[in-house]
PDB file of the backbone (N, CA, C, O) and the ligand in Angstrom, with CONECT records:
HET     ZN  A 101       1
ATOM      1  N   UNK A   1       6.510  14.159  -3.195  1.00  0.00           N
ATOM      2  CA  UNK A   1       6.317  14.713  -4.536  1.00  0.00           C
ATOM      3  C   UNK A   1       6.104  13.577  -5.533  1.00  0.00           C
ATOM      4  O   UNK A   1       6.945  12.679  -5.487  1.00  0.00           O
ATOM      5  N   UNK A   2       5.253  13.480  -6.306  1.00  0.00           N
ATOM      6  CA  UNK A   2       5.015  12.691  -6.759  1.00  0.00           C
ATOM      7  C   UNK A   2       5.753  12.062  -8.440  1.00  0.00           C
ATOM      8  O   UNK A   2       5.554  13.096  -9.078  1.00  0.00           O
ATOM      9  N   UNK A   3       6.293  11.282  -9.267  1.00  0.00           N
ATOM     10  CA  UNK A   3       6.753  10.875  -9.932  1.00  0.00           C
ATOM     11  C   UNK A   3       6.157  10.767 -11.272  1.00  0.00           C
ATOM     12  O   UNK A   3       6.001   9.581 -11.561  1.00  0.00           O
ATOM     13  N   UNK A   4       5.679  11.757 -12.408  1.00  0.00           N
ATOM     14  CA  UNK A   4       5.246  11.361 -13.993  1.00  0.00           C
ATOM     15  C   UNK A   4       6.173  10.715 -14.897  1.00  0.00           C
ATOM     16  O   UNK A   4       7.241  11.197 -15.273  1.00  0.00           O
ATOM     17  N   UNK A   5       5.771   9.774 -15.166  1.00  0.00           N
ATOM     18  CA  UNK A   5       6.592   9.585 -16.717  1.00  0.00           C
ATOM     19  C   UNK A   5       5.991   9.669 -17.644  1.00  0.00           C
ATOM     20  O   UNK A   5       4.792   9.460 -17.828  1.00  0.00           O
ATOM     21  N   UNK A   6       6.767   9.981 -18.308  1.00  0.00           N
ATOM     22  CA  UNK A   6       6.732  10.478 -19.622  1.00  0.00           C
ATOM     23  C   UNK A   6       7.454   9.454 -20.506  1.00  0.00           C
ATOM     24  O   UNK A   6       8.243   8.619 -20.063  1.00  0.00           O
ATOM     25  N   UNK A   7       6.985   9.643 -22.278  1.00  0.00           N
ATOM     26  CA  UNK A   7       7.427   8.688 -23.081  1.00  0.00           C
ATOM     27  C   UNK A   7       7.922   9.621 -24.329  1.00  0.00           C
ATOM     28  O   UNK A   7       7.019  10.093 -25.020  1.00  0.00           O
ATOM     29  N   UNK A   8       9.265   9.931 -24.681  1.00  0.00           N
ATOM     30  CA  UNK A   8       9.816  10.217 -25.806  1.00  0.00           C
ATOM     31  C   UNK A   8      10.087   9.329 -27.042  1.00  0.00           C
ATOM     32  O   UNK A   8      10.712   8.270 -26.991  1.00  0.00           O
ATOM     33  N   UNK A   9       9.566   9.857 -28.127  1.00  0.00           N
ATOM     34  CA  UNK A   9       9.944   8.644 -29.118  1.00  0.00           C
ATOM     35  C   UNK A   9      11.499   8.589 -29.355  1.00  0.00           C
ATOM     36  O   UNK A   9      12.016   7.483 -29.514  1.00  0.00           O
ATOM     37  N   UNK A  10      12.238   9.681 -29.384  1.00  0.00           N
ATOM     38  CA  UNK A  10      13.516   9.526 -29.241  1.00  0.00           C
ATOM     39  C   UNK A  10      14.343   8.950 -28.214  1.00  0.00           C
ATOM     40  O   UNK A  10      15.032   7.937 -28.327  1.00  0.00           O
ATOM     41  N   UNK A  11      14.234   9.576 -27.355  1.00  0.00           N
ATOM     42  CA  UNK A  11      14.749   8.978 -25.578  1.00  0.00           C
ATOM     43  C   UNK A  11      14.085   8.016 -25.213  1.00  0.00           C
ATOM     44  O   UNK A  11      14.618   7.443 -24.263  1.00  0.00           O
ATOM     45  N   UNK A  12      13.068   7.535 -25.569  1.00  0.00           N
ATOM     46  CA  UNK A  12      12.294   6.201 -24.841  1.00  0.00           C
ATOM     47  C   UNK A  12      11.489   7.032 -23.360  1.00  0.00           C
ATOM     48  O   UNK A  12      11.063   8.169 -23.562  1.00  0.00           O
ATOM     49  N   UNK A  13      11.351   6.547 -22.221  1.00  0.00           N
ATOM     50  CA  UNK A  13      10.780   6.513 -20.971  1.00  0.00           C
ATOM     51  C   UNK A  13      11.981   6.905 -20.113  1.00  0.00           C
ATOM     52  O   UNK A  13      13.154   6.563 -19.957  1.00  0.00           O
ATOM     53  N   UNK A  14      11.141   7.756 -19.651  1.00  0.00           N
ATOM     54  CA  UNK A  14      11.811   8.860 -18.511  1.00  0.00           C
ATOM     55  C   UNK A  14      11.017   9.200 -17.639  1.00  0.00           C
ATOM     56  O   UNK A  14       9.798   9.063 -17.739  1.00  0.00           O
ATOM     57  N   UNK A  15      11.776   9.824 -16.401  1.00  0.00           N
ATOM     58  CA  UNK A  15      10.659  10.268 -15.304  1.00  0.00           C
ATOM     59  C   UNK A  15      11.338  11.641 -14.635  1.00  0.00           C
ATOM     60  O   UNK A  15      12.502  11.990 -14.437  1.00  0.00           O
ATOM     61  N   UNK A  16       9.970  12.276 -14.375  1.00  0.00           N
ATOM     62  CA  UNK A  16      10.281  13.836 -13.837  1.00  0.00           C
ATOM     63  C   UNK A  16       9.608  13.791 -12.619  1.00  0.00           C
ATOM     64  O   UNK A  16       8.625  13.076 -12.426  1.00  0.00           O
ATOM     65  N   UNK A  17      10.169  14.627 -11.686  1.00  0.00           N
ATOM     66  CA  UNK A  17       9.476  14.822 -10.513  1.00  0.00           C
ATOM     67  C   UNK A  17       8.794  16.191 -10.288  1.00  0.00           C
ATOM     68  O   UNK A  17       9.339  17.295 -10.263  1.00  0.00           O
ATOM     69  N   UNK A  18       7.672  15.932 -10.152  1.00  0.00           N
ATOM     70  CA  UNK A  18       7.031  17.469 -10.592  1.00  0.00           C
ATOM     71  C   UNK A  18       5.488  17.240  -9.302  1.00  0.00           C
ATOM     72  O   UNK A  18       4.896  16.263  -8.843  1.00  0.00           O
ATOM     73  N   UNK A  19       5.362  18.902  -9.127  1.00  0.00           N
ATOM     74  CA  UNK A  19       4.309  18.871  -8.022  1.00  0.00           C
ATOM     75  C   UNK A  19       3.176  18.931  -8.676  1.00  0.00           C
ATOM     76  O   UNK A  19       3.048  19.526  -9.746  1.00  0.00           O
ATOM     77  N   UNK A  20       2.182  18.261  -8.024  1.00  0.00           N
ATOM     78  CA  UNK A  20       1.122  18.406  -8.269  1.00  0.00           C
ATOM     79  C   UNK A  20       0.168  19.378  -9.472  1.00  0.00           C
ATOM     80  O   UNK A  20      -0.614  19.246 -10.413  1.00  0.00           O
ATOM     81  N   UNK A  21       0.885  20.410  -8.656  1.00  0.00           N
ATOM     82  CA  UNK A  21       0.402  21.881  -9.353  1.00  0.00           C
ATOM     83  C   UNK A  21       0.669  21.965 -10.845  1.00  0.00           C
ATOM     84  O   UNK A  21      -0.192  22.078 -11.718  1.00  0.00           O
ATOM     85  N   UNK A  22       2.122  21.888 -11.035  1.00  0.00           N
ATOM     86  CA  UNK A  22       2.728  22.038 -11.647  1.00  0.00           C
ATOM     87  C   UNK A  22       2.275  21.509 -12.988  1.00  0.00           C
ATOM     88  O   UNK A  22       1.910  20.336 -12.909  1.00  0.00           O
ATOM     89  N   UNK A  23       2.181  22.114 -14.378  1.00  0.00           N
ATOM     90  CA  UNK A  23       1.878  21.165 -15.680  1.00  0.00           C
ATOM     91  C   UNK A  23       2.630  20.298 -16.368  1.00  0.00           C
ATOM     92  O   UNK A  23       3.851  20.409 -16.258  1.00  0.00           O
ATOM     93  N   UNK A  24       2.168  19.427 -17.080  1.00  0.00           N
ATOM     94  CA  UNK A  24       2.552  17.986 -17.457  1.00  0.00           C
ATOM     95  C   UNK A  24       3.774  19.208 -18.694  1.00  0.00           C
ATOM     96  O   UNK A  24       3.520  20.283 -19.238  1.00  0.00           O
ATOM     97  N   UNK A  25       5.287  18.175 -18.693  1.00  0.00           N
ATOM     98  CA  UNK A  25       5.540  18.468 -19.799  1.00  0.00           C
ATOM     99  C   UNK A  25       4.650  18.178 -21.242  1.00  0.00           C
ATOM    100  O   UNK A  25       3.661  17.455 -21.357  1.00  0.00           O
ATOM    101  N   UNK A  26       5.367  19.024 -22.348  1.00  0.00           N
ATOM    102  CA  UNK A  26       5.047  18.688 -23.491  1.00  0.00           C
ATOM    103  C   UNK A  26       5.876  18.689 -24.100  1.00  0.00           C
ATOM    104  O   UNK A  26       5.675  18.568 -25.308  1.00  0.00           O
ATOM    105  N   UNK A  27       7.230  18.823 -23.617  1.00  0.00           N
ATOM    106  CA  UNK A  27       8.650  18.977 -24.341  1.00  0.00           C
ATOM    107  C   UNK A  27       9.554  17.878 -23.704  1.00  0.00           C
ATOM    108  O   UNK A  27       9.488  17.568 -22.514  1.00  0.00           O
ATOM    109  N   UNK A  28      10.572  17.208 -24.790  1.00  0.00           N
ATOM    110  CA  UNK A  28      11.256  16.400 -23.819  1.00  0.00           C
ATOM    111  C   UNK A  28      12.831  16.902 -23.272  1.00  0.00           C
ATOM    112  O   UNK A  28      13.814  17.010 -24.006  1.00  0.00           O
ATOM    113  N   UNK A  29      12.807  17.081 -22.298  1.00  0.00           N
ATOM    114  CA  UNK A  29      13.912  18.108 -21.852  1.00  0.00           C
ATOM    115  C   UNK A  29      15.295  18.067 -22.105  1.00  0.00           C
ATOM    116  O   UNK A  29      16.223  18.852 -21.914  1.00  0.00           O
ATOM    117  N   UNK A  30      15.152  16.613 -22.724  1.00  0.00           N
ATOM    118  CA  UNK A  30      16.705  15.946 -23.288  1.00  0.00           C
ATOM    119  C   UNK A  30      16.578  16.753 -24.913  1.00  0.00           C
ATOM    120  O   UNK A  30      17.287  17.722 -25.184  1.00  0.00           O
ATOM    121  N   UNK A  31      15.847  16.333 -25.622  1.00  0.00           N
ATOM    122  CA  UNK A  31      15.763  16.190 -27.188  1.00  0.00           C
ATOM    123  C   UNK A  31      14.996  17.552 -27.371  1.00  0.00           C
ATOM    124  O   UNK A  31      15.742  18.430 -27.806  1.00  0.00           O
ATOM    125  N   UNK A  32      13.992  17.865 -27.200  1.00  0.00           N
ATOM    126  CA  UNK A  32      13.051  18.956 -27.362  1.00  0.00           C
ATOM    127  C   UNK A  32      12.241  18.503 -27.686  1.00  0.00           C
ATOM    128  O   UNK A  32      11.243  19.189 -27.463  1.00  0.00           O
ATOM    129  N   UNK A  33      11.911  17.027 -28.465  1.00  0.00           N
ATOM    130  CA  UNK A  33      11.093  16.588 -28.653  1.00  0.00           C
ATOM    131  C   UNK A  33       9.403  16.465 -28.268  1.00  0.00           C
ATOM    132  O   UNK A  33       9.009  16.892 -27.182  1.00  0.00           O
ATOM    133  N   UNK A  34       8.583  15.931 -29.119  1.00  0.00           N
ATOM    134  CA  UNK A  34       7.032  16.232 -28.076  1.00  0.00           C
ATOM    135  C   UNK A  34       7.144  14.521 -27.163  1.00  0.00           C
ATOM    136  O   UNK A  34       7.797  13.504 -27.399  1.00  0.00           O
ATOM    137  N   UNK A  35       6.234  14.865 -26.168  1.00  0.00           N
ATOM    138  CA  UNK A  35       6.534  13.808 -24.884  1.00  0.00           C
ATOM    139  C   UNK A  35       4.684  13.418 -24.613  1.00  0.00           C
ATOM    140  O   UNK A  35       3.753  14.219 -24.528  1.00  0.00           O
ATOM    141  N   UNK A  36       4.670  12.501 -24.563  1.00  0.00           N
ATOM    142  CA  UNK A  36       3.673  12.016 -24.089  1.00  0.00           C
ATOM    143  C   UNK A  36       3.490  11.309 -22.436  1.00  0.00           C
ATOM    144  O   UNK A  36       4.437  10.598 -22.100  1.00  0.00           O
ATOM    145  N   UNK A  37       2.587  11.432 -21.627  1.00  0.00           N
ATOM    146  CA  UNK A  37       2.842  11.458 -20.163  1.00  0.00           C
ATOM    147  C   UNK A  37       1.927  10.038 -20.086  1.00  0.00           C
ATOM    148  O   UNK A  37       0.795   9.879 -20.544  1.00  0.00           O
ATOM    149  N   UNK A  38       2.864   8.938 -19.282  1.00  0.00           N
ATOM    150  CA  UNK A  38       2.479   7.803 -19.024  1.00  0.00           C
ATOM    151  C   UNK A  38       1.617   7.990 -17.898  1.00  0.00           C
ATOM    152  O   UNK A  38       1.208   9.052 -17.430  1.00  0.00           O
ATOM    153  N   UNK A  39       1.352   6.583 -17.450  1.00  0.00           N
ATOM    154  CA  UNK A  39       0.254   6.845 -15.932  1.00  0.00           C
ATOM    155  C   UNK A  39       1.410   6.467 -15.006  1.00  0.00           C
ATOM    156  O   UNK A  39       2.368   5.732 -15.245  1.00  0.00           O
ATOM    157  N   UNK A  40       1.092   7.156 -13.867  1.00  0.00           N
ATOM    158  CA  UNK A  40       1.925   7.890 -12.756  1.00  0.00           C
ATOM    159  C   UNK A  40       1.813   6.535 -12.059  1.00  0.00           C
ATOM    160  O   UNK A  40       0.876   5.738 -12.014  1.00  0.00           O
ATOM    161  N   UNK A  41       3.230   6.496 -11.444  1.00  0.00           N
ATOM    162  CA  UNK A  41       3.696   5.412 -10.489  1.00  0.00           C
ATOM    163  C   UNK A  41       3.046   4.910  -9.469  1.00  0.00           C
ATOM    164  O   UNK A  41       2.918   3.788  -8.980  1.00  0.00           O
ATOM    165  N   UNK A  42       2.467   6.502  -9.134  1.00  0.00           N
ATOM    166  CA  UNK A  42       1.412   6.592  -7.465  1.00  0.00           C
ATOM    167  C   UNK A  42       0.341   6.013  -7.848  1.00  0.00           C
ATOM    168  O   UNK A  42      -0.181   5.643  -6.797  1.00  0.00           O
ATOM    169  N   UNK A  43      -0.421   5.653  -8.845  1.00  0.00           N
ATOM    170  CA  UNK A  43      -1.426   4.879  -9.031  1.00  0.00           C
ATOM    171  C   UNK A  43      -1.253   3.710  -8.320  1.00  0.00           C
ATOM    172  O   UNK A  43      -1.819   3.557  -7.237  1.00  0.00           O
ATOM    173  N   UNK A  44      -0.313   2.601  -8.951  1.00  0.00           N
ATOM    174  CA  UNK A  44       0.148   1.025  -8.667  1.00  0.00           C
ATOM    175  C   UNK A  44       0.158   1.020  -7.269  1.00  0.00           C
ATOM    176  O   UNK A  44      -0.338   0.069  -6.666  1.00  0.00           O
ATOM    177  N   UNK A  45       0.857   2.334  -6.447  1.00  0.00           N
ATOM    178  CA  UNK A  45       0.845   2.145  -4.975  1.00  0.00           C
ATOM    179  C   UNK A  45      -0.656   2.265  -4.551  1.00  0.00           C
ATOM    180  O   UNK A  45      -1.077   1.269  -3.963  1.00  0.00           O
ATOM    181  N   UNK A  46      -1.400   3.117  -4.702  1.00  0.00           N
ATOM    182  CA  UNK A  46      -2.749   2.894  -4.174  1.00  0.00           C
ATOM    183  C   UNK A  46      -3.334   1.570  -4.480  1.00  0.00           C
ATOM    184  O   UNK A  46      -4.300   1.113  -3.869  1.00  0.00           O
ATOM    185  N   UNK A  47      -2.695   0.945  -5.483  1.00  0.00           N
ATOM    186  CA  UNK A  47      -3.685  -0.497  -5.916  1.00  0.00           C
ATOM    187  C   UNK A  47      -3.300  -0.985  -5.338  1.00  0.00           C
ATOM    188  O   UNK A  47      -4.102  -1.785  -4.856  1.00  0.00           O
ATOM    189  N   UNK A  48      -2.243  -1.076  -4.910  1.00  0.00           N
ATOM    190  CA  UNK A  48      -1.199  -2.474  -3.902  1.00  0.00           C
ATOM    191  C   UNK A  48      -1.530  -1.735  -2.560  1.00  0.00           C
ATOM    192  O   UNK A  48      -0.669  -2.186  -1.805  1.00  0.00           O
ATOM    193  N   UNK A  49      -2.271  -0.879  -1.855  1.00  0.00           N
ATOM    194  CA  UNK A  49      -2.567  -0.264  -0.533  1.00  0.00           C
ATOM    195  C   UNK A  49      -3.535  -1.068  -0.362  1.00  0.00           C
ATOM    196  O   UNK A  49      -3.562  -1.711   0.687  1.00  0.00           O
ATOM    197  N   UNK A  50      -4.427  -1.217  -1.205  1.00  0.00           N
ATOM    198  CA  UNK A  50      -6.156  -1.586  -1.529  1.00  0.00           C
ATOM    199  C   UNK A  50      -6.188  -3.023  -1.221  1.00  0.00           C
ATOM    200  O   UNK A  50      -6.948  -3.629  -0.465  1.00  0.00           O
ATOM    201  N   UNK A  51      -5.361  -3.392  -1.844  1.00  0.00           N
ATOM    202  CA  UNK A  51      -5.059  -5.060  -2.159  1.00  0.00           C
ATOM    203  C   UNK A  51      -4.399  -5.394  -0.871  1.00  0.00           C
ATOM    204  O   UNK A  51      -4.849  -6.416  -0.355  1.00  0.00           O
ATOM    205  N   UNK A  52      -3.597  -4.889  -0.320  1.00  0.00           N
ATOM    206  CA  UNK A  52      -3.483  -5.362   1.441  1.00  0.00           C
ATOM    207  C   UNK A  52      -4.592  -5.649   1.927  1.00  0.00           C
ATOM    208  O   UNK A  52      -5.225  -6.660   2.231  1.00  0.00           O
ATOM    209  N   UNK A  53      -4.745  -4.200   1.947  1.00  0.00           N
ATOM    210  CA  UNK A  53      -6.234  -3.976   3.119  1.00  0.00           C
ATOM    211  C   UNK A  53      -7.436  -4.865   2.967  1.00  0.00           C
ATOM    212  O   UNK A  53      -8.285  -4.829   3.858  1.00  0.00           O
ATOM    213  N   UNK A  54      -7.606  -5.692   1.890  1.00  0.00           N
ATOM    214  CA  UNK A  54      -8.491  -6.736   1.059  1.00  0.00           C
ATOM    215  C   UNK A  54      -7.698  -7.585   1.961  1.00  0.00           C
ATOM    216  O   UNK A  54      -8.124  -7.710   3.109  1.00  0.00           O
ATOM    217  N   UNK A  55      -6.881  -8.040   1.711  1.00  0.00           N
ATOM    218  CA  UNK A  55      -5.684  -9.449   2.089  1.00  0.00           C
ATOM    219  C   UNK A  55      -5.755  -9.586   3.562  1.00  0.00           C
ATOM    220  O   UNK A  55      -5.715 -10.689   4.107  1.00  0.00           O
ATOM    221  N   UNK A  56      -5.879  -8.270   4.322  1.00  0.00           N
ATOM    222  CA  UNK A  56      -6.243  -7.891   5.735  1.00  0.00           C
ATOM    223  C   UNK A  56      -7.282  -9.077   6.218  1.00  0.00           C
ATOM    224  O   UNK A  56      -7.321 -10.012   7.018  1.00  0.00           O
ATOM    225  N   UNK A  57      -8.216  -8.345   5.074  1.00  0.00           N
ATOM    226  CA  UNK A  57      -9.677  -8.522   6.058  1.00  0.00           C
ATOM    227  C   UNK A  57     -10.195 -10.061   5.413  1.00  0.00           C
ATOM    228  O   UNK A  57     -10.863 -10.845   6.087  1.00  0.00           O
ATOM    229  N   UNK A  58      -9.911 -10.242   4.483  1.00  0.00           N
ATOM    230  CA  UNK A  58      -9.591 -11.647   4.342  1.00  0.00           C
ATOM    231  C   UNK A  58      -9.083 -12.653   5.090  1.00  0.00           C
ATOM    232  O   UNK A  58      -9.637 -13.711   5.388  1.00  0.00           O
ATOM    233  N   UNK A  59      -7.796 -12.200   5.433  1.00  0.00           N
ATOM    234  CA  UNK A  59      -7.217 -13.787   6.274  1.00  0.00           C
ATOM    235  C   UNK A  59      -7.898 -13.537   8.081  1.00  0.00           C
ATOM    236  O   UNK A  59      -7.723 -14.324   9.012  1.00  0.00           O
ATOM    237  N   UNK A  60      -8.502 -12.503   8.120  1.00  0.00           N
ATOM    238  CA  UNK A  60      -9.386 -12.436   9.342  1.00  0.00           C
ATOM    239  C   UNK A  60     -10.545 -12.772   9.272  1.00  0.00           C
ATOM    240  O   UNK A  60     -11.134 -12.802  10.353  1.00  0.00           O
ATOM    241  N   UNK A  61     -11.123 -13.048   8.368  1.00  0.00           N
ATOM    242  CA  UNK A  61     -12.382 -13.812   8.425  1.00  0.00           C
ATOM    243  C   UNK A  61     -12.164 -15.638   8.348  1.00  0.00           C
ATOM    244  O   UNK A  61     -12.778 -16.644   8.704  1.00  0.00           O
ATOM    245  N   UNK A  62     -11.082 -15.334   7.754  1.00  0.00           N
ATOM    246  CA  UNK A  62     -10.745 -16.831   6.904  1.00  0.00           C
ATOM    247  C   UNK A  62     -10.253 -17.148   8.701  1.00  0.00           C
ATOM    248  O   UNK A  62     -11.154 -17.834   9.184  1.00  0.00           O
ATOM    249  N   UNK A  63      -9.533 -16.964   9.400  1.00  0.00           N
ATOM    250  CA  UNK A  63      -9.120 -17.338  11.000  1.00  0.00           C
ATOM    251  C   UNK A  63     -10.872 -17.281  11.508  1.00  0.00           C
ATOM    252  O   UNK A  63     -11.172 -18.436  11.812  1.00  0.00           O
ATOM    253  N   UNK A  64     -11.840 -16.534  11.657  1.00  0.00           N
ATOM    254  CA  UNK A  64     -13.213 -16.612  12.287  1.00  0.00           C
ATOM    255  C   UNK A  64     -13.577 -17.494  11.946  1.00  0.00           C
ATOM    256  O   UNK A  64     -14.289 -18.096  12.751  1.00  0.00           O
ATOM    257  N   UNK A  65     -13.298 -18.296  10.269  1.00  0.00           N
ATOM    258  CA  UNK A  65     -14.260 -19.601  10.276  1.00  0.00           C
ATOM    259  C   UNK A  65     -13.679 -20.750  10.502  1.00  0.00           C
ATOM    260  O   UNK A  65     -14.360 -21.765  10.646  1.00  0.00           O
ATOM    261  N   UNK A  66     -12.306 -20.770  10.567  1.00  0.00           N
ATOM    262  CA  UNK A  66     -11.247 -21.997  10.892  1.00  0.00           C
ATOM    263  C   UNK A  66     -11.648 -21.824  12.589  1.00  0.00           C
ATOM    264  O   UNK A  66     -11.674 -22.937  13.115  1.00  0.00           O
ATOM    265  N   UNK A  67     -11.918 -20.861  13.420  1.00  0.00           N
ATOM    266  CA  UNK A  67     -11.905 -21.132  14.542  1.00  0.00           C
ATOM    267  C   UNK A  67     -13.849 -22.067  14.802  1.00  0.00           C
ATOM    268  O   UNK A  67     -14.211 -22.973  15.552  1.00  0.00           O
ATOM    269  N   UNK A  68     -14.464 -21.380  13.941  1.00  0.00           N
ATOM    270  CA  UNK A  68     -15.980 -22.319  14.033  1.00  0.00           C
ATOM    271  C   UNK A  68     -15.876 -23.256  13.590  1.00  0.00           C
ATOM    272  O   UNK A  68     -16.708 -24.126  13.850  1.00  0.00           O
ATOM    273  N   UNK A  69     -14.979 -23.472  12.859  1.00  0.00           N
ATOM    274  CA  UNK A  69     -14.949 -25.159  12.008  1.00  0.00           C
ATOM    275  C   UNK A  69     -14.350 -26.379  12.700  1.00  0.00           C
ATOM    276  O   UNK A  69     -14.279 -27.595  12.520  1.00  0.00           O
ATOM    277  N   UNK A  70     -13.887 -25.298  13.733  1.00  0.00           N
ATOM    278  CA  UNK A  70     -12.722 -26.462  14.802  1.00  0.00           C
ATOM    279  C   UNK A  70     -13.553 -26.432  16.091  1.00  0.00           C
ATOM    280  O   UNK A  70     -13.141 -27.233  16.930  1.00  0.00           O
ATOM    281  N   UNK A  71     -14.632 -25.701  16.463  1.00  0.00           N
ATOM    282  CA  UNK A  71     -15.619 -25.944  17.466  1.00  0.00           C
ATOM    283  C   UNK A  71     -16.685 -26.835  16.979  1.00  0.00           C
ATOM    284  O   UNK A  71     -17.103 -27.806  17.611  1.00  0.00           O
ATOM    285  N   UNK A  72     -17.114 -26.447  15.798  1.00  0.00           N
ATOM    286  CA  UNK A  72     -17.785 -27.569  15.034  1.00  0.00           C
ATOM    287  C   UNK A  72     -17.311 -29.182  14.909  1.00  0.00           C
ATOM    288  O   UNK A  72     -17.754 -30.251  15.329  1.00  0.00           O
ATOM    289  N   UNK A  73     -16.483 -28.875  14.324  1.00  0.00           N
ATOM    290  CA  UNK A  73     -15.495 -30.150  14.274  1.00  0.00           C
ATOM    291  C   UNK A  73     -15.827 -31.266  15.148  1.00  0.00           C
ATOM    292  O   UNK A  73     -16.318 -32.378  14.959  1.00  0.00           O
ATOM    293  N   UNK A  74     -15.264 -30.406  16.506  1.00  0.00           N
ATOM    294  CA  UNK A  74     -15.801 -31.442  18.118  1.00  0.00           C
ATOM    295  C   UNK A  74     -16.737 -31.756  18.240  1.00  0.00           C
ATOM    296  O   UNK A  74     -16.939 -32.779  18.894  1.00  0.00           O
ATOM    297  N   UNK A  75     -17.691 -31.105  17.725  1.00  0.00           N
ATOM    298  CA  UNK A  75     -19.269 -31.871  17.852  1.00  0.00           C
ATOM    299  C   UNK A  75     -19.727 -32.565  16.948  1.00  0.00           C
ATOM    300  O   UNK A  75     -20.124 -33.728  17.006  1.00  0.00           O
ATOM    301  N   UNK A  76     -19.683 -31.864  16.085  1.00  0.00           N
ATOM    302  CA  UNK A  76     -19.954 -33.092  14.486  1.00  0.00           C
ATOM    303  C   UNK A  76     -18.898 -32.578  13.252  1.00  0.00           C
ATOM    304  O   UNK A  76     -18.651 -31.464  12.789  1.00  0.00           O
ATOM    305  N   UNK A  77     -18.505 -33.661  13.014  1.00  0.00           N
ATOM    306  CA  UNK A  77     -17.053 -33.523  12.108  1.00  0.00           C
ATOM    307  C   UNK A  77     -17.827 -33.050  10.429  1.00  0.00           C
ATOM    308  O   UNK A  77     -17.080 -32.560   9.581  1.00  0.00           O
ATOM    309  N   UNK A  78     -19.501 -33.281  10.071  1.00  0.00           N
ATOM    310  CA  UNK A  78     -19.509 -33.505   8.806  1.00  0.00           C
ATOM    311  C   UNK A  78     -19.968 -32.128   8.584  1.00  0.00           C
ATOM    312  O   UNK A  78     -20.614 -31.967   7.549  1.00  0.00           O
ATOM    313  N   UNK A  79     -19.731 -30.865   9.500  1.00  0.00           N
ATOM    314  CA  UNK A  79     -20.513 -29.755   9.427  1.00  0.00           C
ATOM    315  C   UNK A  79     -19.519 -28.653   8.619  1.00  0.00           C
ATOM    316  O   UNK A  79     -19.985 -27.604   8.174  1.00  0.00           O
ATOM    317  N   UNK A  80     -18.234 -28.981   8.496  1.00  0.00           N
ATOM    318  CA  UNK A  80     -16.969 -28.826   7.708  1.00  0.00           C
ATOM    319  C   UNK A  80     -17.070 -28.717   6.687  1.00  0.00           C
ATOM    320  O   UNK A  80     -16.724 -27.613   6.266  1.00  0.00           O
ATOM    321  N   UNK A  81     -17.593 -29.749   5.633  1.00  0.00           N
ATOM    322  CA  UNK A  81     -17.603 -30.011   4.089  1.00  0.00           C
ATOM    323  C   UNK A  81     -18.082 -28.302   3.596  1.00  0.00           C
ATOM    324  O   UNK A  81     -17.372 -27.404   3.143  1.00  0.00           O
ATOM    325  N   UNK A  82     -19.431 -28.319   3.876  1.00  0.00           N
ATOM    326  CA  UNK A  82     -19.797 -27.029   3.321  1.00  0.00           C
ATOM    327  C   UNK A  82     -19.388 -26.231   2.889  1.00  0.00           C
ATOM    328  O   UNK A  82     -19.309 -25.743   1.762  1.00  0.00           O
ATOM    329  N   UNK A  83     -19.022 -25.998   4.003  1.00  0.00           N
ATOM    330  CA  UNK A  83     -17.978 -24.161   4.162  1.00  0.00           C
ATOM    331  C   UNK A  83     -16.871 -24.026   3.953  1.00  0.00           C
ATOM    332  O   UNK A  83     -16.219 -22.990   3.826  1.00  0.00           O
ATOM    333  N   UNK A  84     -16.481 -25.395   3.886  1.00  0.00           N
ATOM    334  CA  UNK A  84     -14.831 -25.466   3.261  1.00  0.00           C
ATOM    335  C   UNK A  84     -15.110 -25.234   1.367  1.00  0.00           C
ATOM    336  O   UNK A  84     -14.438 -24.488   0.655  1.00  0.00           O
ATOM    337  N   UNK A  85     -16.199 -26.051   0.942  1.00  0.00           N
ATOM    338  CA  UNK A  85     -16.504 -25.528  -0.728  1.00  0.00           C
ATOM    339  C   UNK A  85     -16.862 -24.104  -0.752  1.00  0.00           C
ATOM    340  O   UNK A  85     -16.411 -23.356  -1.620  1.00  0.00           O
ATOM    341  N   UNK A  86     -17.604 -23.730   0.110  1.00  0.00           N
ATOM    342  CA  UNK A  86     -18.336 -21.824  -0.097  1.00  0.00           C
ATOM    343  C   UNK A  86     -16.751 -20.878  -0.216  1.00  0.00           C
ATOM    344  O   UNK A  86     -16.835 -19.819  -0.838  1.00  0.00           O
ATOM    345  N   UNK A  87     -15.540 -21.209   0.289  1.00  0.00           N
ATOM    346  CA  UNK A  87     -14.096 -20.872   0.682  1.00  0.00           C
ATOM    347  C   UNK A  87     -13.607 -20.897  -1.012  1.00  0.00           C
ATOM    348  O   UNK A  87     -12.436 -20.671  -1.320  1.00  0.00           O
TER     349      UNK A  87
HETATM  350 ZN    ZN A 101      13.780  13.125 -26.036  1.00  0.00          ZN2+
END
């Protein structure tokens, strides 16, 4: 179930757990106050899912060219420079 917060000018920042379905308050359930709805927690997790899966496929390419750079290497050492600046 996913996590909204919400921002009361009285109460400050709070969080409700509410389904999907379900509509955004407009009341703040402490005060009665009107509530304004922050951006949802579950966002940051999809960005930080994304940003692995980047980080993934990154340090696996980054191992494919350290392994050519070290076959290279043995044959001619100056074939390195390059691709170590393109990095
Ligand atoms: Zn309130």
């Amino acid at each position: 179930m996913p996590t909204y917060e919400y921002y009361c000018e009285k109460c400050g920042r709070f969080e409700e757990f509410q389904r999907m379905s379900d509509e955004p308050l407009s009341r703040c359930p402490t005060c009665g106050g009107p509530v304004r709805r922050l951006i949802s927690r579950n966002v940051s997790i999809i960005f930080k899912g994304s940003g692995f899966y980047t980080t993934d496929n990154r340090s696996a390419d980054y191992k494919e060219k350290a392994k050519k750079d070290s076959e290279a290497e043995s044959s001619s050492g100056s074939s390195k420079a390059p691709d170590a600046a393109g990095v």
